[in-house]
Backbone bond lengths (Angstrom), bond angles and torsions (degrees), N, CA, C in turn:
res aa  C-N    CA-C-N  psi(-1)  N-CA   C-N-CA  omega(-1)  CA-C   N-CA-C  phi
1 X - - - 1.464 - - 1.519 110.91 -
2 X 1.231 135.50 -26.25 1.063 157.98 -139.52 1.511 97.06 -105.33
3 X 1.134 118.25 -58.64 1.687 137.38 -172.58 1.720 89.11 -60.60
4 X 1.586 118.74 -57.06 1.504 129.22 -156.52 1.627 97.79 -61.63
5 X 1.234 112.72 -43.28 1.731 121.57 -179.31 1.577 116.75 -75.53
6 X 1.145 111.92 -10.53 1.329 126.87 -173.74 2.048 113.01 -85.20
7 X 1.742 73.98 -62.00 1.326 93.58 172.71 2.125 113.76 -54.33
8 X 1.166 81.76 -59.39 1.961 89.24 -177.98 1.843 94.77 -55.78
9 X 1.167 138.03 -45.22 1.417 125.28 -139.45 2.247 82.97 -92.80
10 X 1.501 119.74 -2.97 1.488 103.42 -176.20 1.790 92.37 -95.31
11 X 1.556 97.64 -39.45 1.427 98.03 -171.62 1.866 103.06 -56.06
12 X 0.956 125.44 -37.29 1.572 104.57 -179.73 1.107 112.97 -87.38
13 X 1.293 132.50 -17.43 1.130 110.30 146.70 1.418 168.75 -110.04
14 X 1.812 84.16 35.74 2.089 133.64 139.65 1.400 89.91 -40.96
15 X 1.060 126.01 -65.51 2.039 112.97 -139.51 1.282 76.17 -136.68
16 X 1.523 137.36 81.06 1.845 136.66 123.74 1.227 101.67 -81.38
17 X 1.247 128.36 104.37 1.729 131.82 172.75 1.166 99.91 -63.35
18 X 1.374 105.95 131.87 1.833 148.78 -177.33 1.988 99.12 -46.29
19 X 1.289 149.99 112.97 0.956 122.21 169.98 1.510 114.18 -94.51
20 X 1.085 124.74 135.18 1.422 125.36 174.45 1.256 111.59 -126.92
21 X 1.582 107.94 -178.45 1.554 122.96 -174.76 1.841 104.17 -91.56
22 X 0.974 96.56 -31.41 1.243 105.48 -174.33 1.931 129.03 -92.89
23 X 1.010 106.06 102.50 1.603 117.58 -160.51 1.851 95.41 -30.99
24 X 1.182 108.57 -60.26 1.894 110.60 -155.05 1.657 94.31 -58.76
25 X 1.394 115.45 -5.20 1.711 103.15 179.59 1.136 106.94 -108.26
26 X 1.346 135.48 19.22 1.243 134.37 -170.95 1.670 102.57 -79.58
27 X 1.418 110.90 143.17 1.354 104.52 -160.46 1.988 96.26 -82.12
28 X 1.241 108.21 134.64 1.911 99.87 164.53 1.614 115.85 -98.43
29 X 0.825 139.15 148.53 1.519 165.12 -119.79 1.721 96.19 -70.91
30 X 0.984 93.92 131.62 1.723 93.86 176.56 1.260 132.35 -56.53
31 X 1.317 147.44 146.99 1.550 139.97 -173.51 1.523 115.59 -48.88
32 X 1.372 140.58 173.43 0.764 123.75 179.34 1.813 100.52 -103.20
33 X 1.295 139.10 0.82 1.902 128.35 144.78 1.694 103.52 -49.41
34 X 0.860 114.14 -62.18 1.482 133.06 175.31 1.847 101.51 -39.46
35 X 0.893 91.45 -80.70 1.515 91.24 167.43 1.810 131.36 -28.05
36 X 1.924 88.75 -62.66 1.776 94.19 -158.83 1.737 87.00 -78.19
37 X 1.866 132.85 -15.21 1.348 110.70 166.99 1.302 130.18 -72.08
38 X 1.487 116.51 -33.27 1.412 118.29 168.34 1.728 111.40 -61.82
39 X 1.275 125.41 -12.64 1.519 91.65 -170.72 1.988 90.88 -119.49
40 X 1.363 119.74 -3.90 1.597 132.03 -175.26 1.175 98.20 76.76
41 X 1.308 131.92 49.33 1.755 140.99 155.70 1.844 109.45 85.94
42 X 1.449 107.20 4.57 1.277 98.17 162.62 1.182 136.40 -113.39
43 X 1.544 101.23 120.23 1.667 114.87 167.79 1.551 125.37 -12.98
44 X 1.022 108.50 -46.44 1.903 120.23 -165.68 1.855 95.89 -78.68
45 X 1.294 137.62 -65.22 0.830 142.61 112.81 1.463 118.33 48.09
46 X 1.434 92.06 -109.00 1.839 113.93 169.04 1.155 108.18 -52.48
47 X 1.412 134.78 -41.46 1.183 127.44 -172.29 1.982 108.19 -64.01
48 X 0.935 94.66 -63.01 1.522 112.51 167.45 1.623 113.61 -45.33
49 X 1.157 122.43 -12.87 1.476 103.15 -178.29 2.021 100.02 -125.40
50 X 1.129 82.44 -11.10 1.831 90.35 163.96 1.428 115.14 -85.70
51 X 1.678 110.19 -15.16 1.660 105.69 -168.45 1.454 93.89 -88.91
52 X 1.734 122.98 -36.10 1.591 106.09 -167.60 1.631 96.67 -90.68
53 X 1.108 118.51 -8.94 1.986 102.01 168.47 1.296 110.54 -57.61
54 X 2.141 113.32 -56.88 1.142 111.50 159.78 1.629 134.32 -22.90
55 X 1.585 96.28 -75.04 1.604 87.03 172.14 1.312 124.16 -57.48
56 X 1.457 146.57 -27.77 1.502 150.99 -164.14 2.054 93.83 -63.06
57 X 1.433 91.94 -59.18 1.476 118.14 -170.41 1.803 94.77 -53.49
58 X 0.975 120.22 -71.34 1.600 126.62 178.98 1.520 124.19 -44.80
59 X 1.319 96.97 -28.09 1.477 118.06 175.79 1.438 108.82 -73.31
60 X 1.057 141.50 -11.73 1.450 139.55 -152.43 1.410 116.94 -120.57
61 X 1.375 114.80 108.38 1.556 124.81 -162.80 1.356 112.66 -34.95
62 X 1.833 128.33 -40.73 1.499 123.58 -143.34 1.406 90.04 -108.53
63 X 1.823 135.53 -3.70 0.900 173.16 117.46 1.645 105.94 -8.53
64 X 1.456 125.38 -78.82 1.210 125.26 146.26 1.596 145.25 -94.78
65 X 1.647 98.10 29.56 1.595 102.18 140.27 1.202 118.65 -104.74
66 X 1.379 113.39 7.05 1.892 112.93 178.61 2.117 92.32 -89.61
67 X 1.134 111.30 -29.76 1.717 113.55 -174.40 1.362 125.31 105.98
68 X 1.559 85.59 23.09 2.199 102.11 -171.22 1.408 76.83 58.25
69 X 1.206 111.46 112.58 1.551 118.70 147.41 2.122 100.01 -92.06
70 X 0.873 139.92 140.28 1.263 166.80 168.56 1.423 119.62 66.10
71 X 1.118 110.53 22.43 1.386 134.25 -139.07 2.270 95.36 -85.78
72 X 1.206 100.69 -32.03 1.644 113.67 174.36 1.741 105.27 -58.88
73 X 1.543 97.93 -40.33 1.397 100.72 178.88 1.529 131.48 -80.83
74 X 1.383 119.77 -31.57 1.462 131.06 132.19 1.795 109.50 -11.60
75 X 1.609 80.80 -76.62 2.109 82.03 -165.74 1.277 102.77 -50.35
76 X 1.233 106.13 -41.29 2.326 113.26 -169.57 1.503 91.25 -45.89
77 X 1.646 126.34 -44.89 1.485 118.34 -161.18 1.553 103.45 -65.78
78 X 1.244 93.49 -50.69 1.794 109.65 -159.09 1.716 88.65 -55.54
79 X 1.093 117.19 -81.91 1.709 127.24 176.84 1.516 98.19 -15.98
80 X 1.678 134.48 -86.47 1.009 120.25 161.54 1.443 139.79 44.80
81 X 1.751 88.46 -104.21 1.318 125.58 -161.50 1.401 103.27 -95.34
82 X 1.138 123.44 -34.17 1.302 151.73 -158.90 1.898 137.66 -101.94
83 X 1.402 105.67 -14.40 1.278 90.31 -132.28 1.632 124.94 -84.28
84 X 1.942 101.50 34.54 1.742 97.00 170.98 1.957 95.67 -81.14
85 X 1.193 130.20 11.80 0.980 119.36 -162.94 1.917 108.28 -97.45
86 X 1.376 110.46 73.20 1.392 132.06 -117.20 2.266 86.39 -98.23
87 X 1.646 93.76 -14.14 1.717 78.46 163.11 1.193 128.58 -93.00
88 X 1.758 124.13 6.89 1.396 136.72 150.13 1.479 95.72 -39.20
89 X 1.053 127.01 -59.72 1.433 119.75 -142.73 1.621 105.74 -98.29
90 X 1.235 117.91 -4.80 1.798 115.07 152.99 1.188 92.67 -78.58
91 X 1.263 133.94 -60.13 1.778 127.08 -119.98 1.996 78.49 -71.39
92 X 1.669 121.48 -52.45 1.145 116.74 -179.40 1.361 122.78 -57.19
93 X 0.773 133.69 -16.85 1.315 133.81 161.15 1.626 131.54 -89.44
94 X 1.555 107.80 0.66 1.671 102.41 178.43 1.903 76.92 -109.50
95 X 1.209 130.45 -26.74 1.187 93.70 -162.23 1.492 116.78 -107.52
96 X 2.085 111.61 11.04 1.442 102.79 159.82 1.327 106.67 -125.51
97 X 1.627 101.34 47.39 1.547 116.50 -177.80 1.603 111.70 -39.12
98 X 1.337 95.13 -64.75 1.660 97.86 164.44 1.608 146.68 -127.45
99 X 1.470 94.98 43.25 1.380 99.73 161.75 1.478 103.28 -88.00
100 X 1.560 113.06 152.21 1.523 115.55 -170.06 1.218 107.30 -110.97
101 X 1.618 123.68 -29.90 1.663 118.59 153.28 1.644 115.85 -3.09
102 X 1.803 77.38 -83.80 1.798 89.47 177.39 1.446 133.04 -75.39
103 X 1.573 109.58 6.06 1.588 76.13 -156.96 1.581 96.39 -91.46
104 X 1.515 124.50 11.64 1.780 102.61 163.27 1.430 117.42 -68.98
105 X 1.415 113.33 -32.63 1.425 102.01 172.07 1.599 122.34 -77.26
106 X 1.244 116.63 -16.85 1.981 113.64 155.03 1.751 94.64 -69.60
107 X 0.831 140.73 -37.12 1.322 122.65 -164.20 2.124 103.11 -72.23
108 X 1.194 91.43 -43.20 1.656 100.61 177.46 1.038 90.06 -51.73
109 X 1.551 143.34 -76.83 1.729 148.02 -113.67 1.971 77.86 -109.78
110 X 0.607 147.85 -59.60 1.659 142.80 172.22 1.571 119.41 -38.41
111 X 1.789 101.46 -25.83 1.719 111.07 -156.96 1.644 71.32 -95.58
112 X 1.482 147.81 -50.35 1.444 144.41 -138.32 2.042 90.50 -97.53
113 X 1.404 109.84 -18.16 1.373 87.51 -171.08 1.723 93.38 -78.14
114 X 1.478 118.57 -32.87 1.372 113.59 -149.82 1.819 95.48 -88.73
115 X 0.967 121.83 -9.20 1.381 116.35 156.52 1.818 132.72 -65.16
116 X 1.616 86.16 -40.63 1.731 97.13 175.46 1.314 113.90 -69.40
117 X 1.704 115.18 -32.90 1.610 133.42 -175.25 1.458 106.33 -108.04
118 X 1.326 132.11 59.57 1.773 123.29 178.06 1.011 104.35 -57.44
119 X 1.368 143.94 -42.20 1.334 129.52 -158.04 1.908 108.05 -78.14
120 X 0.861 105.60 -24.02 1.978 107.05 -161.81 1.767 91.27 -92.36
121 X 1.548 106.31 126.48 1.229 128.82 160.16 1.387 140.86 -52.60
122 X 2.203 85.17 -5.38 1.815 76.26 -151.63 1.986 96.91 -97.17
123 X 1.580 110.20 0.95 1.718 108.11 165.44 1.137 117.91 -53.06
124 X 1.996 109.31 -69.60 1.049 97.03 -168.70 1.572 116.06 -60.08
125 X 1.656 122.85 -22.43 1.463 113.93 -162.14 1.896 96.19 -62.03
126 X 1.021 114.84 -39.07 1.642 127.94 -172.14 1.158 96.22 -40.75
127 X 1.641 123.33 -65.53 0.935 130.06 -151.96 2.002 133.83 -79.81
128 X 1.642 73.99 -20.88 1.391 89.14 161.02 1.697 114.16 -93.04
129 X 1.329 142.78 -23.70 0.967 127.40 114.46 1.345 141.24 30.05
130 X 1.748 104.54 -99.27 1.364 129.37 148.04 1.532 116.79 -38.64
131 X 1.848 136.41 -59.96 0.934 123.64 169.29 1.572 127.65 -53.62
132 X 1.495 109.53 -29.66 1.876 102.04 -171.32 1.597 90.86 -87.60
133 X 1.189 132.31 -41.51 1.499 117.17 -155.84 1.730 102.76 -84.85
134 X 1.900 104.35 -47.55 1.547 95.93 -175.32 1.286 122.74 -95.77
135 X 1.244 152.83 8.46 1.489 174.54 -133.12 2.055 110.47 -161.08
136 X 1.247 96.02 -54.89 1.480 107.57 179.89 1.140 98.36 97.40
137 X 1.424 134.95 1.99 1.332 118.77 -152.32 1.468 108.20 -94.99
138 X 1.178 137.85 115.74 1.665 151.64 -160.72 1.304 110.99 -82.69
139 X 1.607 121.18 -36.27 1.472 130.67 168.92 1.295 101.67 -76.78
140 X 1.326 137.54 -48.62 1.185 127.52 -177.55 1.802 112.65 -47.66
141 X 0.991 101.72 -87.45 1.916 123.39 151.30 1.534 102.19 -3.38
142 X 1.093 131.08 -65.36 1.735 129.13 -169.35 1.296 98.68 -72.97
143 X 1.459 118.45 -48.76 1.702 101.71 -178.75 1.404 134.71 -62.39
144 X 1.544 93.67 -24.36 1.497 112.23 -176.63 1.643 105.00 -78.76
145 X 1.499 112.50 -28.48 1.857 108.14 -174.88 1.653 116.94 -95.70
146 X 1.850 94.02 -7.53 1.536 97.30 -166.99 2.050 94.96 -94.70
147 X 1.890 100.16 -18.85 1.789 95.45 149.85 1.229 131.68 -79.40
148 X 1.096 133.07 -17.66 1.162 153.29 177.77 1.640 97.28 -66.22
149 X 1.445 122.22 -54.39 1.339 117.60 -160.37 1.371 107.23 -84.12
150 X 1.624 134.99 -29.42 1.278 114.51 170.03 1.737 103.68 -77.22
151 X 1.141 129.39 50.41 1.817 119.82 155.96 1.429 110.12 -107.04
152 X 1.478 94.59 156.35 1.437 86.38 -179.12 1.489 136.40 -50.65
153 X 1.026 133.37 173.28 1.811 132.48 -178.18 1.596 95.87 21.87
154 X 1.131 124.22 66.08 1.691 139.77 169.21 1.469 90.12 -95.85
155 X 1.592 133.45 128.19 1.201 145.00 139.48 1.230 109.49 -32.05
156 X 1.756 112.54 152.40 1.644 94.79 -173.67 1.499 104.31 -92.68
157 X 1.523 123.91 -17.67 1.376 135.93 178.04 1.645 98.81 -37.50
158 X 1.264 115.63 -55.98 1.443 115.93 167.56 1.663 140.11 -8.86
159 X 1.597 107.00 -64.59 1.443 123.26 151.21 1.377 121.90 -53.92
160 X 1.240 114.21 -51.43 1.372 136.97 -176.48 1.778 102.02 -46.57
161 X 1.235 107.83 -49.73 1.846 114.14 -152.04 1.745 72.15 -86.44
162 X 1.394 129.52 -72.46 1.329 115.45 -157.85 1.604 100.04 -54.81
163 X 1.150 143.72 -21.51 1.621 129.45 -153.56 1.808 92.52 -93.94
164 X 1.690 119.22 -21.52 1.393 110.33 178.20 1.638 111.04 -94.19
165 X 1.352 116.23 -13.30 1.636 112.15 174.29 1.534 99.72 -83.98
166 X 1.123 123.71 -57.46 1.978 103.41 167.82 1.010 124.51 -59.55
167 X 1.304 117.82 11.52 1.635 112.41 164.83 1.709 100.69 -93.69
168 X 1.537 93.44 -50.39 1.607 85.52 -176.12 1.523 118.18 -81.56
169 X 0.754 120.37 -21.54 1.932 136.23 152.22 1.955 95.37 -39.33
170 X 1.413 114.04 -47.51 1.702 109.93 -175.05 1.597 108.36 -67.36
171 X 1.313 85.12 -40.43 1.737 95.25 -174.38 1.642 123.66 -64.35
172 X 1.402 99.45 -47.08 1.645 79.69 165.16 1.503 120.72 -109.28
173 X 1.498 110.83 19.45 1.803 107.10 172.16 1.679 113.59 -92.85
174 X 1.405 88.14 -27.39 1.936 97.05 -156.48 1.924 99.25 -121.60
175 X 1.297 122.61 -44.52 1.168 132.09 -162.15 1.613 116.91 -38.03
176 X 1.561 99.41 -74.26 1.964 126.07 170.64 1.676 87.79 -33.97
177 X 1.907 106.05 -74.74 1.122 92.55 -163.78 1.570 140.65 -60.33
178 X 1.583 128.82 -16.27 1.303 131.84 143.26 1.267 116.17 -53.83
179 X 1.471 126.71 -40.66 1.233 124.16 176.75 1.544 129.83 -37.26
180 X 1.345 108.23 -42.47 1.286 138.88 -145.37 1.706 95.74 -113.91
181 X 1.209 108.99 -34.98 1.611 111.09 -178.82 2.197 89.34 -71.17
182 X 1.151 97.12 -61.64 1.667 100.32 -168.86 1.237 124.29 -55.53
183 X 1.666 103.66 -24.41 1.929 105.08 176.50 1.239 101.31 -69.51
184 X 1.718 127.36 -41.97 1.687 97.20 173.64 0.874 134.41 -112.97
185 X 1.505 116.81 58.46 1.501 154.39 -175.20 1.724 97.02 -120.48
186 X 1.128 121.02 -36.20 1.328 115.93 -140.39 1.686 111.98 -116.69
187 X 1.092 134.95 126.06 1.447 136.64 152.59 1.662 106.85 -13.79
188 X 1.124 101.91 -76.26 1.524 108.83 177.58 1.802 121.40 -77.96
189 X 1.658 85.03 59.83 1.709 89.04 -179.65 1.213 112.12 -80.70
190 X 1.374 142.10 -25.49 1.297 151.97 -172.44 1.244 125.93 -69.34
191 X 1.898 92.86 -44.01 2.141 111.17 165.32 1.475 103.17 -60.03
192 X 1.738 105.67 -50.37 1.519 75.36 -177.57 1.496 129.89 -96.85
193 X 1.042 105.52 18.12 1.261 117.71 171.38 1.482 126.59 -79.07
194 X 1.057 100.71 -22.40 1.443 119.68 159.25 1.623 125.11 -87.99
195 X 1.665 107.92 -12.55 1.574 94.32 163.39 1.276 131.69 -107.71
196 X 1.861 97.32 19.12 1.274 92.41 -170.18 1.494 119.50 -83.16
197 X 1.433 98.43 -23.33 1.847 110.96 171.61 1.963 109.65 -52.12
198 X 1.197 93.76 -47.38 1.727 106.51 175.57 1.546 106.77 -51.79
199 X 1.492 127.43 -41.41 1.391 122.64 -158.52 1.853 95.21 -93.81
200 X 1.441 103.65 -37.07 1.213 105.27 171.75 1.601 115.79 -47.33
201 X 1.221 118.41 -85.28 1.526 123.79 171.50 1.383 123.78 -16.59
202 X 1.785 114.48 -48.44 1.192 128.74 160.33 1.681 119.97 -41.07
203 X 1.105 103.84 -50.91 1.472 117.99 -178.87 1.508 120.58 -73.19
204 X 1.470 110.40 -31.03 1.433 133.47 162.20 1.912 116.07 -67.65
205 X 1.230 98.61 -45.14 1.455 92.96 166.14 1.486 130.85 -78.74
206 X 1.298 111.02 -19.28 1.146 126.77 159.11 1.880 125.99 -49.73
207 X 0.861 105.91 -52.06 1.054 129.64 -162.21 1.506 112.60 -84.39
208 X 1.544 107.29 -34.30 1.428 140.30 167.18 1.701 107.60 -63.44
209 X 1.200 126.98 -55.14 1.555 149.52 -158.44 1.624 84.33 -73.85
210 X 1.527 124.87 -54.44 1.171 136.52 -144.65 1.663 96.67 -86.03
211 X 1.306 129.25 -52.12 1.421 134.70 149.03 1.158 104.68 -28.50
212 X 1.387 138.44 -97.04 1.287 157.87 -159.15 1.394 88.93 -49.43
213 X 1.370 163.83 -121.43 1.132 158.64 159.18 1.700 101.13 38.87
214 X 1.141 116.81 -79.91 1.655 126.79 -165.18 1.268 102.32 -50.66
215 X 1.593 126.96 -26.00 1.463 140.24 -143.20 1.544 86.13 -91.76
216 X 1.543 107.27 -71.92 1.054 124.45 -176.75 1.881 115.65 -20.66
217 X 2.011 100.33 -65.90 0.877 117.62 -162.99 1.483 102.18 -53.63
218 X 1.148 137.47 -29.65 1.007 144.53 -109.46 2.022 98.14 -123.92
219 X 1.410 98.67 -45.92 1.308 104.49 -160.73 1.644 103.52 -138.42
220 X 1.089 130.40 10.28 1.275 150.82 147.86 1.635 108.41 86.41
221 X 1.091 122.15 24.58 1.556 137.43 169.70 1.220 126.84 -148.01
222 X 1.760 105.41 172.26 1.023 105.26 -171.50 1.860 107.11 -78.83
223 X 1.857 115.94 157.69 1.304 84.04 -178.00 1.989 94.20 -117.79
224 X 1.543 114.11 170.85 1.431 95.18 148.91 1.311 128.79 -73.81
225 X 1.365 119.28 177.93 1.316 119.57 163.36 1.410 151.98 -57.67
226 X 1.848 100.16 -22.51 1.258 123.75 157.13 1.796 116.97 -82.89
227 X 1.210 110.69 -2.28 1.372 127.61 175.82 1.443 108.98 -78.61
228 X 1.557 96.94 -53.42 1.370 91.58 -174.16 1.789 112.28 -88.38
229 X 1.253 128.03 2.94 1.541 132.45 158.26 1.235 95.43 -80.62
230 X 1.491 153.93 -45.96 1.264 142.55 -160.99 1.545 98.43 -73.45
231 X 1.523 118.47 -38.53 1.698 100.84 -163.95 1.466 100.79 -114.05
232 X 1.614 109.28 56.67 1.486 104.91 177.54 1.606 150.68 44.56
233 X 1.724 97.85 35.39 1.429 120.91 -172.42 1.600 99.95 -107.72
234 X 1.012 117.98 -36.66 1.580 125.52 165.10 1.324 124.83 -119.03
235 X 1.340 111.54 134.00 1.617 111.33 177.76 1.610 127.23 -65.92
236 X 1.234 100.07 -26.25 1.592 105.69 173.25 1.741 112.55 -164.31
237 X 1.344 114.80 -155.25 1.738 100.14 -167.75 1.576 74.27 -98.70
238 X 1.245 89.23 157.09 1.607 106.84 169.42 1.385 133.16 -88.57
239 X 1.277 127.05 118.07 1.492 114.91 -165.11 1.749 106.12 -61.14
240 X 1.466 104.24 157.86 1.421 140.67 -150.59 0.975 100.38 -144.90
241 X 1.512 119.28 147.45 1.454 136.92 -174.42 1.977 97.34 -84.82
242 X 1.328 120.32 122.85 1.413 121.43 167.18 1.743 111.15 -8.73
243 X 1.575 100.37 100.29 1.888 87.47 155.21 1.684 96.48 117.86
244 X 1.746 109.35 -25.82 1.327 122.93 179.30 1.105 143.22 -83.56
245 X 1.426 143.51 -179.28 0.731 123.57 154.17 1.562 116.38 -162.06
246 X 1.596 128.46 170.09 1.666 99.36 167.34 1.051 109.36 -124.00
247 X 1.499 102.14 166.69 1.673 132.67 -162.94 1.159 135.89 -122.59
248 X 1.282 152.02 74.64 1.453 137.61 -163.01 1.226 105.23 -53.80
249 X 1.387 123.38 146.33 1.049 125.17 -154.27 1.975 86.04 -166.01
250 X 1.108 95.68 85.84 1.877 91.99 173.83 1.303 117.53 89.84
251 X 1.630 98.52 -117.16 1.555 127.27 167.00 1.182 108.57 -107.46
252 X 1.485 115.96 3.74 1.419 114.18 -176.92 1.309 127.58 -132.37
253 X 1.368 142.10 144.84 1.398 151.10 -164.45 1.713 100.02 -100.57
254 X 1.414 128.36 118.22 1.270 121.07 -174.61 1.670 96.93 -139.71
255 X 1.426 102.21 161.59 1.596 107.19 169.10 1.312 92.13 -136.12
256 X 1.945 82.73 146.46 1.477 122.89 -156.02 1.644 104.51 -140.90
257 X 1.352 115.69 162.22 1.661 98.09 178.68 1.566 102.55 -56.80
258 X 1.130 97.36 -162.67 1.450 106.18 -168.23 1.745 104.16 -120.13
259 X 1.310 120.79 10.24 1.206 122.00 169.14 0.984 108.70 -108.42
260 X 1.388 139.02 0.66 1.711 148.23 -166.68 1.905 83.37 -96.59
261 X 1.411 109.20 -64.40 1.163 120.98 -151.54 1.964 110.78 -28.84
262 X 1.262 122.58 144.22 1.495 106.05 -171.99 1.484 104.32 -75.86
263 X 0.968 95.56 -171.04 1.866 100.85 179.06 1.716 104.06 -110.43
C-alpha cells in the first residue's frame, strides 16, 4: 500500500504545472507517460487528478489576468481521460465564454459531451452560449437553445431565447432583403421603402449591443466602436445615418452626432 501511495504522490508531482506571472510560461498539460504514472494506468484516476490541478490553476488571480493561457487544453486532458467529470465542461465554458480563439474547441468538447449525455439540456444550452457570446453567431445560438429546450426538465426561458434570436437572426439575414425584393413588386414601394433604413439600423444595433456585450465580457469595460473593429468584434464601422454616428453607451448601442461621439 505504501509503494501504491508513494508511487501516485511522485507521479503528481511529475506534472504540478509551473505557475507563473507570465502567460508564455504557463505550464500545458502533462504528457500522457506522465500521466498513465501518476494515476497507475487508470483513466478515472487521471482524470480526477488533472481536474483538481485544473481547478488549483483556474483558481489563481494572475492565472486569470494572463486569460487561462492553455487552459482549453487542460479540459481536452480531463475530457479525455475523464469525461463523466461533467463540471469540466461548465467551468470551460463560463470561463472562455467569450474568447473566440477557443471557442471551436468548447464547441468540439461541448458537441462530444452532449452526445455521451442526450438526455440533459444543459450541452446544448452551453453551447449555444458559446455560439452567441464567442462566435457571435445568432443562428448558431437559436439552434443550439431551441435543442436544448425540447430535453427533459429544459426551463421554458429556453424556447423563448432561441424563438427571439431567429427572429432577430430573420431580421437582419432575410428581412432588408424581402424588403427590397417587395418595394419593387409593390404599389406601396415608397412605404416600404422608407422602412427599410428603420429595419436596417435595427439590425445594426443589434449586432452592435451583441459585440459590445462579448467585449465587455471579455475585458471588463465598456469599449468604443473603433475598439471593437480594432480587436475583432466588428468587421468594419458600421454605416450611420448622415451626420451620425454610434456609441456604446451602457447596455446600449445609440447614435449620436458624430462630434459628441468620444474619441
Amino acid at each position: 500500500m505504501r509503494i501504491v501511495v508513494i508511487a501516485i504522490g511522485l507521479g503528481i508531482a511529475a506534472f504540478v504545472p509551473t505557475f507563473s506571472s507570465h502567460a508564455e510560461e504557463f505550464a500545458r498539460p502533462p504528457g500522457d507517460s506522465a500521466i498513465s504514472f501518476a494515476s497507475l494506468g487508470r483513466d478515472e484516476a487521471a482524470g480526477a487528478l488533472l481536474w483538481i490541478l485544473t481547478t488549483q490553476q483556474a483558481g489563481r488571480d494572475m492565472y486569470m489576468r494572463a486569460g487561462y493561457p492553455h487552459l482549453e487544453l487542460w479540459l481536452e486532458t480531463v475530457f479525455r481521460h475523464n469525461p463523466q467529470l461533467t463540471d469540466a465542461y461548465s467551468l470551460g465554458t463560463a470561463l472562455l465564454l467569450t474568447d473566440r480563439a477557443r471557442a471551436p474547441t468548447m464547441e468540439r468538447l461541448l458537441g462530444q459531451a452532449e452526445e455521451r449525455y442526450p438526455s440533459s439540456y444543459e450541452y446544448p444550452m452551453l453551447r449555444g452560449m458559446s455560439a452567441y457570446f464567442g462566435t457571435l453567431d445568432a443562428v448558431a445560438a437559436a439552434a443550439h437553445f431551441a435543442r436544448a429546450a425540447e430535453k427533459p426538465q429544459a426551463p421554458p426561458y429556453l424556447k423563448a431565447f432561441a424563438d427571439r434570436l431567429r427572429r432577430d437572426a430573420d431580421d437582419c439575414g432575410v428581412m432588408v432583403v424581402n424588403m427590397k425584393a417587395m418595394a419593387e413588386l409593390s404599389a406601396q414601394r415608397e412605404a416600404l421603402g422608407n422602412q427599410i433604413e428603420g429595419v436596417y439600423l435595427r439590425c445594426l444595433e443589434r449586432e452592435l449591443k451583441q459585440a459590445a456585450a462579448s467585449f465587455r465580457l471579455n475585458n471588463n469595460r465598456i469599449a468604443t466602436i473603433r475598439e471593437l473593429i480594432d480587436a475583432g468584434y466588428l468587421k468594419g464601422a458600421p454605416p450611420a445615418p448622415p451626420g451620425q454616428c454610434w456609441e456604446v453607451q451602457g447596455n446600449s448601442v445609440v447614435l449620436i452626432p458624430c462630434e459628441q461621439v468620444s474619441p
